[in-house]
CHARMM-style PDB file with segment names, atoms N, HN, CA, C and O in Angstrom:
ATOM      1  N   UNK     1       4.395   1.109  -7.709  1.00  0.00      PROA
ATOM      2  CA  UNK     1       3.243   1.961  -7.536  1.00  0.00      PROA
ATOM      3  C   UNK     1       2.529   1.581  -6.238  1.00  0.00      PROA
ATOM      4  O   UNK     1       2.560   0.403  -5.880  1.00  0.00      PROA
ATOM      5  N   UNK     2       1.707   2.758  -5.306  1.00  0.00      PROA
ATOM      6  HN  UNK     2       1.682   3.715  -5.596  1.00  0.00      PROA
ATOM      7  CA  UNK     2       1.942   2.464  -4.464  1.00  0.00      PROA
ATOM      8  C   UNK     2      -0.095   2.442  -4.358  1.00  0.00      PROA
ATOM      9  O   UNK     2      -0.782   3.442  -4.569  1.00  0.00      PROA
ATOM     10  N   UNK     3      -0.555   1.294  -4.054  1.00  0.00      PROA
ATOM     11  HN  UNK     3       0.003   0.482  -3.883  1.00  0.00      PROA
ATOM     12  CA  UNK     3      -2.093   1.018  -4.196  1.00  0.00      PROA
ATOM     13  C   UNK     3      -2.488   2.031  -2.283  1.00  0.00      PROA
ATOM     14  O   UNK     3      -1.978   2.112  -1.165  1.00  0.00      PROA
ATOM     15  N   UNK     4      -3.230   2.360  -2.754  1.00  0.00      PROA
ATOM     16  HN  UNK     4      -3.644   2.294  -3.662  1.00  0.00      PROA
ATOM     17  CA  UNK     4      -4.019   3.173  -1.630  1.00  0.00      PROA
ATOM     18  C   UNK     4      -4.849   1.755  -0.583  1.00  0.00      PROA
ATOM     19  O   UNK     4      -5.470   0.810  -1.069  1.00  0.00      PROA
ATOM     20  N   UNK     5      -4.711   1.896   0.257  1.00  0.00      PROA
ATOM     21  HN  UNK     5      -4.206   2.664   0.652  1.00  0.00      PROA
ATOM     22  CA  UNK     5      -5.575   1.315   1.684  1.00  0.00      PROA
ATOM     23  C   UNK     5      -6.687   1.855   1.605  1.00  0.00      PROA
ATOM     24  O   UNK     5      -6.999   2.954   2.063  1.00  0.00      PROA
ATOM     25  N   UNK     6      -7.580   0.849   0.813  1.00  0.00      PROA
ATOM     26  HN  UNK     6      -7.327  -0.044   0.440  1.00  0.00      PROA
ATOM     27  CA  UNK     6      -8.830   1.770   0.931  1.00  0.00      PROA
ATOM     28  C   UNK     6      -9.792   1.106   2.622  1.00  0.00      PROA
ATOM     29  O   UNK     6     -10.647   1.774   3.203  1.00  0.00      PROA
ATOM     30  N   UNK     7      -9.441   0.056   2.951  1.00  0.00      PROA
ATOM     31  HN  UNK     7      -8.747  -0.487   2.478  1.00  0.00      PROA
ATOM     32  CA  UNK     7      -9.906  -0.820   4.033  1.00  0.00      PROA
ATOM     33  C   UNK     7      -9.629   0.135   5.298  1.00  0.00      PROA
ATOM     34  O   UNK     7     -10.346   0.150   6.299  1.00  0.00      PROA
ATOM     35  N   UNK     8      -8.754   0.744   5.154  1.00  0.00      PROA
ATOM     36  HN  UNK     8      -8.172   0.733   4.341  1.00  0.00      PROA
ATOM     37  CA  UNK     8      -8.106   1.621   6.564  1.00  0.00      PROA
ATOM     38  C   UNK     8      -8.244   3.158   5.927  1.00  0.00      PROA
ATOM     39  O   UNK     8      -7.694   3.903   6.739  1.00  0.00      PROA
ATOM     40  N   UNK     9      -8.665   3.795   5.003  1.00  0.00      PROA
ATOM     41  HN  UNK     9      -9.112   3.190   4.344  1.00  0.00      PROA
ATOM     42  CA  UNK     9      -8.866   4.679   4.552  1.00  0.00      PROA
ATOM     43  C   UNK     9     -10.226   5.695   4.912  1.00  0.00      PROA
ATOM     44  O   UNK     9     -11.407   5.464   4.655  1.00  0.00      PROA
ATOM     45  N   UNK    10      -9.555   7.045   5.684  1.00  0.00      PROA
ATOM     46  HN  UNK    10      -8.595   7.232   5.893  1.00  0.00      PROA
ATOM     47  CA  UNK    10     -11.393   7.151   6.677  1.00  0.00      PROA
ATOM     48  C   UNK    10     -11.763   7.951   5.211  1.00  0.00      PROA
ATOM     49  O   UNK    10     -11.025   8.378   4.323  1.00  0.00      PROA
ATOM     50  N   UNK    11     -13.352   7.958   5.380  1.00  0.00      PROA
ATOM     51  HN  UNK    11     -13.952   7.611   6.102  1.00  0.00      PROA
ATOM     52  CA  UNK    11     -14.295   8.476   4.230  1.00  0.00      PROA
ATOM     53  C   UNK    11     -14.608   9.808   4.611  1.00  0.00      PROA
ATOM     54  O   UNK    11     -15.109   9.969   5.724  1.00  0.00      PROA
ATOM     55  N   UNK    12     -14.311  11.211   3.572  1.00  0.00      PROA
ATOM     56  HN  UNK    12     -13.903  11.080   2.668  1.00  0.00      PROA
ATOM     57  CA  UNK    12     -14.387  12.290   3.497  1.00  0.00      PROA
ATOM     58  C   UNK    12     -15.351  12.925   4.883  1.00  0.00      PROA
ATOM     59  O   UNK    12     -15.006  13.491   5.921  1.00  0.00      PROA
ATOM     60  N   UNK    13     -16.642  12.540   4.354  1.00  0.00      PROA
ATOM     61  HN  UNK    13     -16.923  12.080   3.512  1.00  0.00      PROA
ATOM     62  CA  UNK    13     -17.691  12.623   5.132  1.00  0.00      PROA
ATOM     63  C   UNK    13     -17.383  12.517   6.680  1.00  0.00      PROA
ATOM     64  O   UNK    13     -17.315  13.458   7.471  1.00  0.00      PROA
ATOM     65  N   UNK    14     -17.254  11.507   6.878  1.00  0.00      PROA
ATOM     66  HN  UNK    14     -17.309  10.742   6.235  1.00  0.00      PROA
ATOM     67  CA  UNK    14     -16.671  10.644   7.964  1.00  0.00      PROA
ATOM     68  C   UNK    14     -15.239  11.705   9.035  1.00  0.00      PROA
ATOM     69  O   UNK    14     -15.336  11.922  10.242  1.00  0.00      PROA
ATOM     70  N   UNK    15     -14.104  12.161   8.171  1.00  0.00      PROA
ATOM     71  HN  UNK    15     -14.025  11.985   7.190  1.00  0.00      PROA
ATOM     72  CA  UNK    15     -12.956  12.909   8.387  1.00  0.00      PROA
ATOM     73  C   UNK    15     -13.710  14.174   9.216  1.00  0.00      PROA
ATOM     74  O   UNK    15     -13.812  14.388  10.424  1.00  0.00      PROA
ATOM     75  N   UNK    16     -14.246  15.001   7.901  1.00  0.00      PROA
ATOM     76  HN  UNK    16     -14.163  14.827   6.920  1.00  0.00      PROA
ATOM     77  CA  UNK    16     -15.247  15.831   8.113  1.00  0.00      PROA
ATOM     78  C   UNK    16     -16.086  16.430   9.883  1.00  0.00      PROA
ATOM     79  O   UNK    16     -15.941  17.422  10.597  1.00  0.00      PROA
ATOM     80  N   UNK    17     -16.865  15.284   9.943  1.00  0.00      PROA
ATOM     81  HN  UNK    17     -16.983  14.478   9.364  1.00  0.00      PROA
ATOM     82  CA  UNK    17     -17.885  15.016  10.924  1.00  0.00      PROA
ATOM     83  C   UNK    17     -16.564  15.121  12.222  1.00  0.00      PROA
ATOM     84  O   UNK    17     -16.722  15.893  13.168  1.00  0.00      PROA
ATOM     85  N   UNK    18     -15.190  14.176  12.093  1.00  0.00      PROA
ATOM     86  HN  UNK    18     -15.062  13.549  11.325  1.00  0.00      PROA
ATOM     87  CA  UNK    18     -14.082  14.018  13.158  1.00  0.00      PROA
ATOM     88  C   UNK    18     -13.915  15.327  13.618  1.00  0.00      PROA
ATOM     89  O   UNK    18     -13.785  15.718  14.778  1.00  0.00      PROA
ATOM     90  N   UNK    19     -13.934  15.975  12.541  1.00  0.00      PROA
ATOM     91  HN  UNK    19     -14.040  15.658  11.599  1.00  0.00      PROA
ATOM     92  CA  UNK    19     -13.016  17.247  12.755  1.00  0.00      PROA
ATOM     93  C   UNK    19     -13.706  18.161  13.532  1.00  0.00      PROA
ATOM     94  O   UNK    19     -13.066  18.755  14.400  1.00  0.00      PROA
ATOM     95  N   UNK    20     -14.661  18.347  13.420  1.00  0.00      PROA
ATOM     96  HN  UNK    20     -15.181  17.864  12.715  1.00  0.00      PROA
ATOM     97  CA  UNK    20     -15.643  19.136  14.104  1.00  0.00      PROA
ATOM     98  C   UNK    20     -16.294  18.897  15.586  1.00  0.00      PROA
ATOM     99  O   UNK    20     -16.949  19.620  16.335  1.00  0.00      PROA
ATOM    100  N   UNK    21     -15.821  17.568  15.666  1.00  0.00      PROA
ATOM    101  HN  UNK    21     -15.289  16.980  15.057  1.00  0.00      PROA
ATOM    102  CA  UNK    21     -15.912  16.979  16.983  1.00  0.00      PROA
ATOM    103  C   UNK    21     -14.579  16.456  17.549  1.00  0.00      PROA
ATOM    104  O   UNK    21     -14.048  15.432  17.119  1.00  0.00      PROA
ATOM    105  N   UNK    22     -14.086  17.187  18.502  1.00  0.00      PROA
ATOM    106  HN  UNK    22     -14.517  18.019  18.851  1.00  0.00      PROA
ATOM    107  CA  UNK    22     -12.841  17.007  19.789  1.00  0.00      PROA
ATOM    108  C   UNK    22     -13.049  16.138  20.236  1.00  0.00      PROA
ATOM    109  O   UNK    22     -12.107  15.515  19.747  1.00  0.00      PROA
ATOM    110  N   UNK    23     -13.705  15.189  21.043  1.00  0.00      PROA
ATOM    111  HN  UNK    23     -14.470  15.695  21.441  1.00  0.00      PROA
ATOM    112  CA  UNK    23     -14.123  14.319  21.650  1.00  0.00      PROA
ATOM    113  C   UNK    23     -14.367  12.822  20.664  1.00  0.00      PROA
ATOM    114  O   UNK    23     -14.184  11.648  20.986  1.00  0.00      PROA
ATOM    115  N   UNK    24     -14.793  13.352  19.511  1.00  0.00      PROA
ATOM    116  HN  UNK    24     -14.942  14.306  19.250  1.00  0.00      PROA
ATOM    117  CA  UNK    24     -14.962  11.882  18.880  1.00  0.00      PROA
ATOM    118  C   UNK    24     -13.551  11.619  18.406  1.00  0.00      PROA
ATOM    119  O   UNK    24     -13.116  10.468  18.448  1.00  0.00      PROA
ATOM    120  N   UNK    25     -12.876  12.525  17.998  1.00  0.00      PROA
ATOM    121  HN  UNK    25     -13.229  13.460  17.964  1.00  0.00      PROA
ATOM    122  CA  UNK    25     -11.588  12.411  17.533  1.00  0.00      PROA
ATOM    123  C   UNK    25     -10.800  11.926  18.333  1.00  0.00      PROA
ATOM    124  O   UNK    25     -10.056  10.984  18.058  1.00  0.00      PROA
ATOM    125  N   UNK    26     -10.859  12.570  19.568  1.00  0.00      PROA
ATOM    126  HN  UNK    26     -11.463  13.334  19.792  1.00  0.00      PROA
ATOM    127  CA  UNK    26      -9.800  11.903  20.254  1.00  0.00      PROA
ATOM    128  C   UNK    26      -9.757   9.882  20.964  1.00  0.00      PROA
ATOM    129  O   UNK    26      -8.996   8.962  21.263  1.00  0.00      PROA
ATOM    130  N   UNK    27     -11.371  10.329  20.857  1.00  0.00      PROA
ATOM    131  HN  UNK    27     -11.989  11.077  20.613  1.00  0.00      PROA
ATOM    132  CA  UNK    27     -11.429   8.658  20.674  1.00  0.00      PROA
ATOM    133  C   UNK    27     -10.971   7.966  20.209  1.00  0.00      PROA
ATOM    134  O   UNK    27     -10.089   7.213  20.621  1.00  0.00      PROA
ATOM    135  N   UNK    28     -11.674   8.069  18.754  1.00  0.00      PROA
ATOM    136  HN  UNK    28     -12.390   8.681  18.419  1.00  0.00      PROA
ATOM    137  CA  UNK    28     -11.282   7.244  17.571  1.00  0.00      PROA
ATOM    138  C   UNK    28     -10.124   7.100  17.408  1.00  0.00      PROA
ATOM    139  O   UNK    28      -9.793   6.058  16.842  1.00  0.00      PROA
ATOM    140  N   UNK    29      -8.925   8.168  17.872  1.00  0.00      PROA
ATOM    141  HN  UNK    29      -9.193   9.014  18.332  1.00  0.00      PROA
ATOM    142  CA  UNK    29      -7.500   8.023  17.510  1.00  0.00      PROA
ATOM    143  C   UNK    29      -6.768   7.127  19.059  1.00  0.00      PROA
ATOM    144  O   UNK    29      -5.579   6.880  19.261  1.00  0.00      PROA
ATOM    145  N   UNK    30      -7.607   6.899  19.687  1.00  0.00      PROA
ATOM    146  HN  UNK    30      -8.573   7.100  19.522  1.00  0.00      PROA
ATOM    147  CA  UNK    30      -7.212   6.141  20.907  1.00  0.00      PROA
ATOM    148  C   UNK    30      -7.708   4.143  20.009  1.00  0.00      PROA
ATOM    149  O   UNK    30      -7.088   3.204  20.509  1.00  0.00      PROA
ATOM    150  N   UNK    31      -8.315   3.935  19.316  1.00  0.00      PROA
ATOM    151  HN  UNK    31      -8.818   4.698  18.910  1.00  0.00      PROA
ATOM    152  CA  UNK    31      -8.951   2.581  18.972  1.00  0.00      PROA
ATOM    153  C   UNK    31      -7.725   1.754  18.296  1.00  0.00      PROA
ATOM    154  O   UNK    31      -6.658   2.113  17.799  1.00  0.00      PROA
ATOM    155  N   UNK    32      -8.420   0.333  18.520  1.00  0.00      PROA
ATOM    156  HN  UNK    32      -9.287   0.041  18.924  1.00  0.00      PROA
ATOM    157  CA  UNK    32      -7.210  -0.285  18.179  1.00  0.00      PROA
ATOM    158  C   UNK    32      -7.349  -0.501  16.345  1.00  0.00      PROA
ATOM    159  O   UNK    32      -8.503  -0.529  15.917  1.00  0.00      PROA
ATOM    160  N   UNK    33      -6.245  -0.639  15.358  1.00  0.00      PROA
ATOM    161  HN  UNK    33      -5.308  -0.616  15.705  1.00  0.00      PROA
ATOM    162  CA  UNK    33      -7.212  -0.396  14.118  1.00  0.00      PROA
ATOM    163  C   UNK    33      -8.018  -1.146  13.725  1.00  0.00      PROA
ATOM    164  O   UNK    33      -8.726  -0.911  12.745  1.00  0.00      PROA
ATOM    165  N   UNK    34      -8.085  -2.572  14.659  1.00  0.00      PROA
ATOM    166  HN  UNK    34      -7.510  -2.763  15.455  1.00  0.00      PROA
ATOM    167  CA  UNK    34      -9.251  -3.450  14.445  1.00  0.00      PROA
ATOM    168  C   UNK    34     -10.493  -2.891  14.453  1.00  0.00      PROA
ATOM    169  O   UNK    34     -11.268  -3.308  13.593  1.00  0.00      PROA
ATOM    170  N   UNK    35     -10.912  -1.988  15.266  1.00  0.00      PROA
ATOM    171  HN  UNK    35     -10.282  -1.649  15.965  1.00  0.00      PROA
ATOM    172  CA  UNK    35     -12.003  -1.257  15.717  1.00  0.00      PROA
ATOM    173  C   UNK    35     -11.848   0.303  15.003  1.00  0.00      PROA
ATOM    174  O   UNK    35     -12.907   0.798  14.617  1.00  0.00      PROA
ATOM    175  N   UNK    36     -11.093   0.784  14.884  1.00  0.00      PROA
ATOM    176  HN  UNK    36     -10.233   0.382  15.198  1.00  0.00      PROA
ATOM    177  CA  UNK    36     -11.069   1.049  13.349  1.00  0.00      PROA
ATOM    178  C   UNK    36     -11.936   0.933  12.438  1.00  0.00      PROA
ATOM    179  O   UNK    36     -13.029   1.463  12.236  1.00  0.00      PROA
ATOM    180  N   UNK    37     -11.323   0.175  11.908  1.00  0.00      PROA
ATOM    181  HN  UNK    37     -10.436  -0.256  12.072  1.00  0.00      PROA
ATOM    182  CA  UNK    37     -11.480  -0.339  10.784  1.00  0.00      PROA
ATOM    183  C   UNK    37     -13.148  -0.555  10.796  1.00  0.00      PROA
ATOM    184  O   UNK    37     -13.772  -0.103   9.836  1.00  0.00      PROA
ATOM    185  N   UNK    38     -13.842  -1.210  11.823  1.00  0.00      PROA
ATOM    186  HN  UNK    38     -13.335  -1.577  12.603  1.00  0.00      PROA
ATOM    187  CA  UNK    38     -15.202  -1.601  12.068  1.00  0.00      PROA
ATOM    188  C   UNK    38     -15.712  -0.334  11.862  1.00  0.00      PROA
ATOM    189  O   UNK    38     -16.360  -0.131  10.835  1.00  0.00      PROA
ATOM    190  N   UNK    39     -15.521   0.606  12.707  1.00  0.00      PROA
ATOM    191  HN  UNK    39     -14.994   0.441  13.541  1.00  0.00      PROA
ATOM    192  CA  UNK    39     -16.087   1.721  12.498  1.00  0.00      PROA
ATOM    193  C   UNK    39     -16.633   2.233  11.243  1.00  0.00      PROA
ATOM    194  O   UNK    39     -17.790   2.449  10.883  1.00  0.00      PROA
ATOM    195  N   UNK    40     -14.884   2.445  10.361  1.00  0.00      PROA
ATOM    196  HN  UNK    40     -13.944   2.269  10.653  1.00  0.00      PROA
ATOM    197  CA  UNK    40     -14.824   2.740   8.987  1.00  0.00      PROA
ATOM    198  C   UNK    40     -15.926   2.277   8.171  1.00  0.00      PROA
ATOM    199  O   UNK    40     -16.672   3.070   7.596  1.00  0.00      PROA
ATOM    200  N   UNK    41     -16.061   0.962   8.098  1.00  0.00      PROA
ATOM    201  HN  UNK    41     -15.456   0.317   8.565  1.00  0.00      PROA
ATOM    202  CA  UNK    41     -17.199   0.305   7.287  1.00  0.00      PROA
ATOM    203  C   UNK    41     -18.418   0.289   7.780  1.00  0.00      PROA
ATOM    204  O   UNK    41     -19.209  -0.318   7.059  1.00  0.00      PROA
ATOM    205  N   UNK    42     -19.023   0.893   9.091  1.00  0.00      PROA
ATOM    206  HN  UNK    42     -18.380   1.386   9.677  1.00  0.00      PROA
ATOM    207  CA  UNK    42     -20.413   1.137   9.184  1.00  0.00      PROA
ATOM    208  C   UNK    42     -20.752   2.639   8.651  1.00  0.00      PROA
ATOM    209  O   UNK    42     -21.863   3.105   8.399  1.00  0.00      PROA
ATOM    210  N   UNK    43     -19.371   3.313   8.543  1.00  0.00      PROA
ATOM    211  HN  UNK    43     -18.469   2.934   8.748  1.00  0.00      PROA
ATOM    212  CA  UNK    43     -19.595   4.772   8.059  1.00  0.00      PROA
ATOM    213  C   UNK    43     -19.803   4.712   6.423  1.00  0.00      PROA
ATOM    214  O   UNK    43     -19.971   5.800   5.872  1.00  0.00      PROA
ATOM    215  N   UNK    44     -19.804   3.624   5.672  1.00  0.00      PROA
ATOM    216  HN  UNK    44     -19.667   2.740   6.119  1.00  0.00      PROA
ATOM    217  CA  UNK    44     -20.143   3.548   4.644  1.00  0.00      PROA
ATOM    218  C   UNK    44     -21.724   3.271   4.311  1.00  0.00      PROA
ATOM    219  O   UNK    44     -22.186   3.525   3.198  1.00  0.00      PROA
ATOM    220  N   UNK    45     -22.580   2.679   5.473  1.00  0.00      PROA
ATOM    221  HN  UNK    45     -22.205   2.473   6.377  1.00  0.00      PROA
ATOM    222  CA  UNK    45     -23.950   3.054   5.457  1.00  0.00      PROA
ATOM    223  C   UNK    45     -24.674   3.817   5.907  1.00  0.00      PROA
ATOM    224  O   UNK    45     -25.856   3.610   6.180  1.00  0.00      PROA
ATOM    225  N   UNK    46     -23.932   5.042   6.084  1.00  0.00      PROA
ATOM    226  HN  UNK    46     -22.972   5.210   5.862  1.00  0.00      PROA
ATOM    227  CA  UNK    46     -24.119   6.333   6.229  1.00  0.00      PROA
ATOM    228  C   UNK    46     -24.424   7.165   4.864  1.00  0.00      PROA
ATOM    229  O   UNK    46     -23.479   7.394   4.108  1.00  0.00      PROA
ATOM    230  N   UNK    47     -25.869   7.668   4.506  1.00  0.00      PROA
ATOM    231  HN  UNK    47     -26.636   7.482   5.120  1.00  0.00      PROA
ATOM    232  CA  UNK    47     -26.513   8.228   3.739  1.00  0.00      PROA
ATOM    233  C   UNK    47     -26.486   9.449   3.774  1.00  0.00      PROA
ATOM    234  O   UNK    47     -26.606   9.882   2.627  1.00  0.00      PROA
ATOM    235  N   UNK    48     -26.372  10.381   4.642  1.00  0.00      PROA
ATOM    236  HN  UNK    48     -26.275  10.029   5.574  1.00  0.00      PROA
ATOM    237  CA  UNK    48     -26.531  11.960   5.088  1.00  0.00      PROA
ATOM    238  C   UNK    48     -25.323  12.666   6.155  1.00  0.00      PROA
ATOM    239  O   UNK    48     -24.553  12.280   7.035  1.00  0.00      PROA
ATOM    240  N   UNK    49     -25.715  13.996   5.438  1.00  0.00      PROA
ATOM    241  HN  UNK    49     -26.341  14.310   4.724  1.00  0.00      PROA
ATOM    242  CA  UNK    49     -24.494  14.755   6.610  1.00  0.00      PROA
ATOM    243  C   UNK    49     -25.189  14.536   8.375  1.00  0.00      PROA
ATOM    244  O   UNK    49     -24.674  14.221   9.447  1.00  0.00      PROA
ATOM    245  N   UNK    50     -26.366  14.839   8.007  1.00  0.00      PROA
ATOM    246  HN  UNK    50     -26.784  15.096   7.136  1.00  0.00      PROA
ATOM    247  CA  UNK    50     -26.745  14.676   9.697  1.00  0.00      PROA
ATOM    248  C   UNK    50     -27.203  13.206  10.184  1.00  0.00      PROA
ATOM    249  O   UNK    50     -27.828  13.047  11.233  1.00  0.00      PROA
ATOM    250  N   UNK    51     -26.887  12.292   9.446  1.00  0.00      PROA
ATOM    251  HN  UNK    51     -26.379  12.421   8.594  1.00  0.00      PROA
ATOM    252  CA  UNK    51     -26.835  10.525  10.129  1.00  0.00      PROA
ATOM    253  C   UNK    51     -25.579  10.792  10.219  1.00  0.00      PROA
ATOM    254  O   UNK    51     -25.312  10.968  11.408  1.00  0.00      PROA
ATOM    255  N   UNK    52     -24.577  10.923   9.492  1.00  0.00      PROA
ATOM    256  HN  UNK    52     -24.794  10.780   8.526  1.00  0.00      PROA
ATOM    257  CA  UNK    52     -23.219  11.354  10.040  1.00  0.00      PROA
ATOM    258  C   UNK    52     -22.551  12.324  11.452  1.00  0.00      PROA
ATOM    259  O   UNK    52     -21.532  12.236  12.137  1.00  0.00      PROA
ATOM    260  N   UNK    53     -23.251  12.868  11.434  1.00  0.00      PROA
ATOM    261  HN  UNK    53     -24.078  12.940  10.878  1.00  0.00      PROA
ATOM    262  CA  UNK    53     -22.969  13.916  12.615  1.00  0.00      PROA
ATOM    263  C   UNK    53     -23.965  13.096  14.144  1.00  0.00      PROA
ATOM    264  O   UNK    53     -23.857  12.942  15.360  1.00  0.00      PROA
ATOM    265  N   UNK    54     -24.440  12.934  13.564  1.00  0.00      PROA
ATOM    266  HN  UNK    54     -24.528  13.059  12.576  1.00  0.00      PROA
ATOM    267  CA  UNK    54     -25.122  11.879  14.894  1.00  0.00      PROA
ATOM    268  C   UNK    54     -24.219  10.486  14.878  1.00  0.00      PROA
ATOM    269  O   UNK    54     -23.720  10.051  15.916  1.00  0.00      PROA
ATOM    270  N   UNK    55     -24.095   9.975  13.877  1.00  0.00      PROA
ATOM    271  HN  UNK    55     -24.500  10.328  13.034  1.00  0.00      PROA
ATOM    272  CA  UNK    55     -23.209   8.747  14.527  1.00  0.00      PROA
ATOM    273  C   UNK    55     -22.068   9.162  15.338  1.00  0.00      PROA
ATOM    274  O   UNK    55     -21.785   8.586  16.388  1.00  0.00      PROA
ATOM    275  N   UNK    56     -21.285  10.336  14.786  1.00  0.00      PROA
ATOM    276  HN  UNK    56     -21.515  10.804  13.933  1.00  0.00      PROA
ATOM    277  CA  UNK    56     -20.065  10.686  15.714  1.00  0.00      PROA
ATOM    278  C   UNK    56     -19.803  11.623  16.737  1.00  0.00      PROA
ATOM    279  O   UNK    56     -18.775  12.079  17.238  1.00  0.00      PROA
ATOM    280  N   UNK    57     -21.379  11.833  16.963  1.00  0.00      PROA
ATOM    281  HN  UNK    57     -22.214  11.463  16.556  1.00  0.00      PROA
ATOM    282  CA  UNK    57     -21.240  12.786  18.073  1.00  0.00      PROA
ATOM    283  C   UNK    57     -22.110  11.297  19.090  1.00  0.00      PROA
ATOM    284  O   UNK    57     -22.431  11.799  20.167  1.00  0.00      PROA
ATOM    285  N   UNK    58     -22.342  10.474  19.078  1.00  0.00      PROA
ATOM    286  HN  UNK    58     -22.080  10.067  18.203  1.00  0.00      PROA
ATOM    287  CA  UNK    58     -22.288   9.047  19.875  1.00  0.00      PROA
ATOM    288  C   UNK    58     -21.710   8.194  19.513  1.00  0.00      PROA
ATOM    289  O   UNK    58     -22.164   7.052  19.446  1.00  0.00      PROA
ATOM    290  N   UNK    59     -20.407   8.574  19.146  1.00  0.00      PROA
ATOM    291  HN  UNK    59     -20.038   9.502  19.201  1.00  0.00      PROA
ATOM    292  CA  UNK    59     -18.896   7.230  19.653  1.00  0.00      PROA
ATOM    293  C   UNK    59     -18.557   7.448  20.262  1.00  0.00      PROA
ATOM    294  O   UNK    59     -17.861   8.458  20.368  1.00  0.00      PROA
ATOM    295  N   UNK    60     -18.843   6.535  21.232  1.00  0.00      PROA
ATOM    296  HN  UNK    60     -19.408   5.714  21.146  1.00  0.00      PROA
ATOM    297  CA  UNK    60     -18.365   6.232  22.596  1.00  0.00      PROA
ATOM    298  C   UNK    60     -17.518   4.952  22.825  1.00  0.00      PROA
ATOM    299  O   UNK    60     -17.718   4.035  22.029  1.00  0.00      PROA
ATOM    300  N   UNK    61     -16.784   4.804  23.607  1.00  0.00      PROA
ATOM    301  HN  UNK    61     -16.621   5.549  24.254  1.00  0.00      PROA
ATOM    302  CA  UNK    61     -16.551   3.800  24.242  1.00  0.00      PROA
ATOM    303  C   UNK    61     -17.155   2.219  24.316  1.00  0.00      PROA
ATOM    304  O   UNK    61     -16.709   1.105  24.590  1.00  0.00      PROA
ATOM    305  N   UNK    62     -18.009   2.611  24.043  1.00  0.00      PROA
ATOM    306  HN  UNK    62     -18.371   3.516  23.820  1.00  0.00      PROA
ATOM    307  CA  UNK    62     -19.374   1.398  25.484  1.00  0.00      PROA
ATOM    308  C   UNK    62     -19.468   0.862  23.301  1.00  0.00      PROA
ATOM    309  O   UNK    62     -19.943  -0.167  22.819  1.00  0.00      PROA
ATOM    310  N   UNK    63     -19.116   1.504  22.904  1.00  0.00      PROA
ATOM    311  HN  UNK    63     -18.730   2.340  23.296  1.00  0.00      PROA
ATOM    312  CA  UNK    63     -20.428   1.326  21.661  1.00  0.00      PROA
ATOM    313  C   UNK    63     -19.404   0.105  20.892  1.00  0.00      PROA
ATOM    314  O   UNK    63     -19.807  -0.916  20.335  1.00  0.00      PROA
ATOM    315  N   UNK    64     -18.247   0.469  21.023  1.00  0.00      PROA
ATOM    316  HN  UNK    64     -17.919   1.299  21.475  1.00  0.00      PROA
ATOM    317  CA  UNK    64     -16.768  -0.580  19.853  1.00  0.00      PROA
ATOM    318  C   UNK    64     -16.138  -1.203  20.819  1.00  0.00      PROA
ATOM    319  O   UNK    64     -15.536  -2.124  20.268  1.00  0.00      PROA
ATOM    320  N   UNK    65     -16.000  -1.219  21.582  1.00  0.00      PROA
ATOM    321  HN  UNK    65     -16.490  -0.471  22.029  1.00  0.00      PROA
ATOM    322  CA  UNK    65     -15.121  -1.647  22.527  1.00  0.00      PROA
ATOM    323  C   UNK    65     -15.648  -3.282  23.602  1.00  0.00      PROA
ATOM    324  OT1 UNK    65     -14.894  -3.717  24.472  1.00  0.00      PROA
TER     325      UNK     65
END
C-alpha cells in the first residue's frame, strides 16, 4: 500500500492560488524540493483565500532562495 507524501504534497488552496498565477507557477516548478517543501509548510499558516493569493502572487525569487 502505497502511503501518500504528505511533506511534499501541495495543499488544495495552495494548487489553486498556482494555477491562476503563470508566473508563480513557473517559479515554484523551477525550486529545488528543499525549498519546496519550505514553501509548502508556510502555506499551511495560511488562513484565507486572499492571504493565499497574496502570498503567491509575491513568490519571488529574493524571498526562498
Amino acid at each position: 500500500m502505497h502511503t501518500p507524501d504528505t511533506e511534499n504534497e501541495i495543499p488544495l488552496g495552495f494548487s489553486m492560488a498556482l494555477a491562476k498565477n503563470n508566473a508563480a507557477m513557473s517559479y515554484f516548478s523551477t525550486l529545488t524540493p528543499a525549498h519546496r517543501r519550505e514553501i509548502i509548510a508556510h502555506t499551511h499558516t495560511i488562513r484565507s483565500k486572499e492571504e493565499m493569493d497574496k502570498f503567491v502572487s509575491n513568490l519571488d525569487k529574493t524571498m526562498w532562495i
